[in-house]
TORVOMAR-858474 format. One line per 10 residues: number of its first residue (from 1); their letters; for each residue x, y, z of C-alpha. Coordinates in steps of 0.001 Angstrom, whole numbers, padded with zeros to 6 digits. Layout:
NUM) A) X:Y:Z ~ ... $
***
This chain:
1) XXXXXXXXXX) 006375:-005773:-018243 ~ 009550:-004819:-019915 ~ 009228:-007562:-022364 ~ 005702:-005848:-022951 ~ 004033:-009161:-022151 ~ 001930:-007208:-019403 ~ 000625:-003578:-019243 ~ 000504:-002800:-015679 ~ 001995:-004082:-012506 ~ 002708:-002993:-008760 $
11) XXXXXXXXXX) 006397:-003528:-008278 ~ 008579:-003289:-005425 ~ 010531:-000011:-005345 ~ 013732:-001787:-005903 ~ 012773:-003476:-008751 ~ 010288:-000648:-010552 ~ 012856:002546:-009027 ~ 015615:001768:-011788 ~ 013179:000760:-014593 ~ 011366:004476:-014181 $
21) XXXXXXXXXX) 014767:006233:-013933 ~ 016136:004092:-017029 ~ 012948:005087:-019130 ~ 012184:001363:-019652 ~ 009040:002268:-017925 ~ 006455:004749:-017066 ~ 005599:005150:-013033 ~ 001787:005647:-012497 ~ 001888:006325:-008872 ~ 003835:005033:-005981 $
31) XXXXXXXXXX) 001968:002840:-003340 ~ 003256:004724:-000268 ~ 000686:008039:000629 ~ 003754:010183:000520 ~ 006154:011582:-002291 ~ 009119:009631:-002436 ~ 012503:011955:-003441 ~ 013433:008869:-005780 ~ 010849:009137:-008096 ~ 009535:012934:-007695 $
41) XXXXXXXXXX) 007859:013215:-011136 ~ 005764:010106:-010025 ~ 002565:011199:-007764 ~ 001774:008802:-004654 ~ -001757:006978:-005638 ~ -003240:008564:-002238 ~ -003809:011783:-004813 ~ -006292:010255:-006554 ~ -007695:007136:-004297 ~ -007693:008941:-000691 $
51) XXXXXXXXXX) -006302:006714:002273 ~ -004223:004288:-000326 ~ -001044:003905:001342 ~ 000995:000188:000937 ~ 004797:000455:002064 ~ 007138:-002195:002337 ~ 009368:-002274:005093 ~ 012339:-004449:006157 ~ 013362:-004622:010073 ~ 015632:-006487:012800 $
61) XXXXXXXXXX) 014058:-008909:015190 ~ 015418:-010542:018077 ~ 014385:-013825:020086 ~ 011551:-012743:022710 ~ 012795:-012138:026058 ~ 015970:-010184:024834 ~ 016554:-008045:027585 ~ 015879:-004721:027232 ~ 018726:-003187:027402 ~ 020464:-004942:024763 $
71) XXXXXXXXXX) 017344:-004512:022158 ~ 017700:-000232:023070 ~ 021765:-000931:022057 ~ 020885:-002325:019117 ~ 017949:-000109:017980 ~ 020392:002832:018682 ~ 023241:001851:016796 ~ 020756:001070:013849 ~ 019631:004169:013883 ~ 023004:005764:013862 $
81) XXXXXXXXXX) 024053:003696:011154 ~ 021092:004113:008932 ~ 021662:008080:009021 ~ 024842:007923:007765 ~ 025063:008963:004032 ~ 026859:006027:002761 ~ 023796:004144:004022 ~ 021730:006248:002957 ~ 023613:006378:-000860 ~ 023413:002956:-000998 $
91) XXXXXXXXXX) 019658:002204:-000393 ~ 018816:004521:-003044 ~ 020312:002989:-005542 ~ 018099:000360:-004275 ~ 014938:002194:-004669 ~ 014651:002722:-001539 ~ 014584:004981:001489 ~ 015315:005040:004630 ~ 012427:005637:007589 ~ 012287:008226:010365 $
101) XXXXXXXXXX) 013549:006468:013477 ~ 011443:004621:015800 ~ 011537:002560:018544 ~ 010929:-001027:019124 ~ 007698:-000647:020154 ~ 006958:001451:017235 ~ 008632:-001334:014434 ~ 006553:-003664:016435 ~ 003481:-001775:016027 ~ 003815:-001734:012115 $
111) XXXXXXXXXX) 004084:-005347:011706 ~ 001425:-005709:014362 ~ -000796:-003582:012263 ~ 000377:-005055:008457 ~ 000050:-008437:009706 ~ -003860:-007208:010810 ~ -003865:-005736:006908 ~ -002628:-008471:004907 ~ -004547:-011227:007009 ~ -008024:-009269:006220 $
121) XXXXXXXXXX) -006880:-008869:002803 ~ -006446:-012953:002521 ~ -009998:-013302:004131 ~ -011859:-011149:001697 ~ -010113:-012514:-001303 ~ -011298:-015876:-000413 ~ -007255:-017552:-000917 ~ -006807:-020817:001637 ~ -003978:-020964:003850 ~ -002891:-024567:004246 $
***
């Protein structure tokens, strides 16, 4: 795109975040239903196409049949560590931002329900999974 060999593109935050902020390109909408701090001047897509809303999302897993007690530890000292504001500094010079808190269940809920997404979206397009 910034070699002009293609007009449009969806790109990940961390990748299209710097490119808007440098000028080398012009943000059409971001992909989550929400305005993103990052990129205020650039509208979510949800404005215009009701219901679009495409986040990506990074998480911690652990081998099934953790105990619980040690997957609560860990969730918990996540979440204190992603609310610092040296975390927080960092992933924004990323492109990206942090999410409210949640639980296990929650985070397991989300892939649950992108996994349910993306696997309908494969269907429909007709692509072949070997």
């Amino acid at each position: 795109m910034i070699n002009g060999n293609v007009q449009v593109m969806f790109a990940d935050a961390t990748v299209a975040v710097p490119q808007i902020k440098g000028g080398k390109v012009k943000g059409l909408g971001t992909s989550s239903a929400r305005q993103t701090a990052l990129i205020a001047e650039v509208a979510p897509i949800a404005q215009t196409v009701p219901g679009f809303d495409w986040q990506a999302w990074q998480g911690v897993a652990v081998a099934a049949g953790t105990p619980r007690a040690i997957v609560q530890r860990l969730n918990a000292e996540l979440q204190k560590f992603q609310n610092t504001p040296e975390f927080r500094e960092v992933l924004g010079k990323f492109g990206m931002e942090p999410s409210a808190p949640n639980t296990s269940e929650q985070f397991a809920e989300i892939v649950k329900k992108d996994a349910a997404r993306w696997a309908e979206a494969v269907r429909v397009s007709g692509a072949k999974v070997d």
